[in-house]
C-alpha positions in Angstrom: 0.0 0.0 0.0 1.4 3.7 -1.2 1.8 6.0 1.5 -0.9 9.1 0.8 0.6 12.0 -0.6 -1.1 15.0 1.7 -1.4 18.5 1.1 -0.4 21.3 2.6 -1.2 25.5 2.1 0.4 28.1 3.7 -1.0 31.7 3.6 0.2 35.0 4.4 -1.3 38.2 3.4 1.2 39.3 0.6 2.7 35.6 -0.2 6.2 37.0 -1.5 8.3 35.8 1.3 7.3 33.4 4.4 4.4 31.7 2.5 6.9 31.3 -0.4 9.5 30.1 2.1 7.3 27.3 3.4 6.1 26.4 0.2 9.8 25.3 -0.7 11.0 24.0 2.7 7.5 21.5 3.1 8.0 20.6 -0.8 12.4 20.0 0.1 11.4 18.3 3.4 8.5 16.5 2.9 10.0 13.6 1.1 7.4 13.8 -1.8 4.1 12.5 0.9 3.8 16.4 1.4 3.3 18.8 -1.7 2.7 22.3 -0.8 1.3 25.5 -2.1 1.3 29.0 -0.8 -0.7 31.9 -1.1 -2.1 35.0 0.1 -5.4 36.9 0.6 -3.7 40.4 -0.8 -0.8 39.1 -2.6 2.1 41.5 -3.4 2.4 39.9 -7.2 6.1 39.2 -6.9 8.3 37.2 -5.1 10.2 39.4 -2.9 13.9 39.3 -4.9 15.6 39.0 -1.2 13.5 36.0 -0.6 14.6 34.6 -4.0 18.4 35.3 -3.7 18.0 33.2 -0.1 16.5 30.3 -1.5 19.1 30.1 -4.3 21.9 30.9 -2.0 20.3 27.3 -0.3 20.4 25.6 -3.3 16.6 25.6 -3.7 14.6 25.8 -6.3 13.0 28.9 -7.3 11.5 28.2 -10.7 7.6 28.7 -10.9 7.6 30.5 -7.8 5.1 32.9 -7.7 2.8 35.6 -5.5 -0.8 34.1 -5.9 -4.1 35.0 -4.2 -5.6 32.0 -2.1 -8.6 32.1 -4.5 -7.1 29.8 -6.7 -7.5 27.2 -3.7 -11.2 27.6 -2.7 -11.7 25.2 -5.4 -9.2 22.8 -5.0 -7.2 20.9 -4.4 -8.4 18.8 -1.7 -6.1 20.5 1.3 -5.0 18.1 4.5 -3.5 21.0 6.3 -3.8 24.8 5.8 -0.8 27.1 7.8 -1.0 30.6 8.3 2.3 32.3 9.1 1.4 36.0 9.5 -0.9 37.8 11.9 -2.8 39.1 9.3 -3.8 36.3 7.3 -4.7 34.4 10.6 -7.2 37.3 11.6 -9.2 37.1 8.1 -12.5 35.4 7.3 -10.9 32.9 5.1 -12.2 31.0 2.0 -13.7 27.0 2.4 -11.2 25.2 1.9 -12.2 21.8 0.0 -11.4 18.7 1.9 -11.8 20.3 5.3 -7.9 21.1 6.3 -6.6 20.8 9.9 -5.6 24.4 10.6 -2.8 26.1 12.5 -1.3 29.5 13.1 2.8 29.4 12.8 3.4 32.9 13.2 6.7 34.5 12.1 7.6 38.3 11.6 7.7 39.8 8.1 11.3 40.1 6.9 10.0 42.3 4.2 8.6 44.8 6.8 12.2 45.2 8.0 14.1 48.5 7.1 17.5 49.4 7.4 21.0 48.1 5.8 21.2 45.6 3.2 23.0 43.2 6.0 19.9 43.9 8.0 17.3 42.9 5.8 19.0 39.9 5.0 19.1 38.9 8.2 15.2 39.5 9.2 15.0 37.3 5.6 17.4 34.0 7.0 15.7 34.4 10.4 12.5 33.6 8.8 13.7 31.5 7.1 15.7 29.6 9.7 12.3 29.5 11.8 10.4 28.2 9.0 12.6 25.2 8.1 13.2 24.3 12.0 8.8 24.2 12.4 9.0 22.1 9.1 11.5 19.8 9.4 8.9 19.0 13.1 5.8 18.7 11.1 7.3 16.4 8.2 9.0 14.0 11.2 5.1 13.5 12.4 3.5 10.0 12.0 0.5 11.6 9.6 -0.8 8.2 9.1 -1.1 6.7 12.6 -2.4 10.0 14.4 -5.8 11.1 14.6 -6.9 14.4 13.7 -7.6 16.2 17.3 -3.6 14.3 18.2 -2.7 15.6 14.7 -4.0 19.1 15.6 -2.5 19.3 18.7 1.0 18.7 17.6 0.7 21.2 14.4 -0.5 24.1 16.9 2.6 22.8 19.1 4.8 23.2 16.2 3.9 27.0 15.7 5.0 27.4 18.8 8.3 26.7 18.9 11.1 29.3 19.3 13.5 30.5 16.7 16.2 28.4 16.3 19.3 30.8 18.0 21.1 32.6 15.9 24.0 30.5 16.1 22.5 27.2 14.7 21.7 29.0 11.6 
C-alpha cells in the first residue's frame, strides 16, 4: 500500500516571502508525501527578490515561484493542512477550503517589513527562514498516518509554537 501523498497551504497576506519560504522547505522536506502550495489573501504579485536570492543561496529551487491570491484554492485541491504564518492572514475570514484542512497559526515576523542596511534585511530574511525550516523539518518527522486528527491538531499548533532556532544554529 502507497503511502498518501497529503497537502499542505500556507497563507500570508502578501505571499512573496514566508508563504513562499514554506512552500519550498514542506516541498524540500517533505519527502514527496507532502506537496505544498502557498498563497495570500492580498498578494504582493512578486516574489520578494531577497526571498529569492535566499532560496538560491540554499540551493533551492525557485522556478515557478510565484505571488498568488488564495482564491485559486477555494476550489481545490483537496487540502490536509492549511498554515498561516502571519498575523494578518490568521485574523481574516478565510475562504472553504475543500477537503476540510486541519488548521494552525505558525506565526513568524515579516522580513519584508524590515528596514534598514542591506546586511539587516537579509538577516530578518534567514531568520525567517531559519524559523520556518526548523517548524517544518517537526511537522514532516510527524506520523501523519497513525495520528488522529484532534492528536494531529495538537501537535501542528505545538509546532507554531516553537522558538527561533538561536542565531547561532543557523
Amino acid at each position: 500500500m502507497r503511502d498518501p501523498v497529503y497537502n499542505a497551504l500556507v497563507i500570508c497576506t502578501g505571499n512573496s516571502a514566508r508563504s513562499i519560504f514554506a512552500e519550498v522547505l514542506i516541498n524540500r522536506w517533505g519527502g514527496g508525501h507532502i506537496r505544498a502550495f502557498s498563497a495570500g489573501s492580498h498578494p504582493k504579485g512578486e516574489v520578494h527578490p531577497l526571498a529569492l536570492a535566499l532560496l538560491r543561496s540554499k540551493g533551492l529551487p525557485t522556478e515557478g515561484l510565484r505571488s498568488k491570491s488564495w482564491d485559486e484554492f477555494a476550489k481545490g485541491p483537496d487540502l490536509d493542512f492549511v498554515f498561516t504564518v502571519c498575523d494578518n492572514a490568521a485574523g481574516e475570514v478565510c475562504p472553504y477550503w475543500p477537503g476540510k484542512p486541519i488548521a494552525a497559526h505558525w506565526g513568524v515576523s515579516d522580513p519584508a517589513a524590515v528596514e534598514g542596511t542591506l546586511a539587516a534585511r537579509r538577516r530578518a530574511f534567514l531568520s525567517a527562514f531559519s524559523t520556518l525550516e526548523a517548524r517544518i523539518k517537526l511537522f514532516v518527522s510527524l506520523p501523519l498516518r497513525t495520528l488522529d486528527k484532534m492528536r494531529l491538531q495538537a501537535h501542528i499548533e505545538e509546532i507554531g509554537k516553537a522558538a527561533p532556532p538561536a542565531d547561532d544554529a543557523r
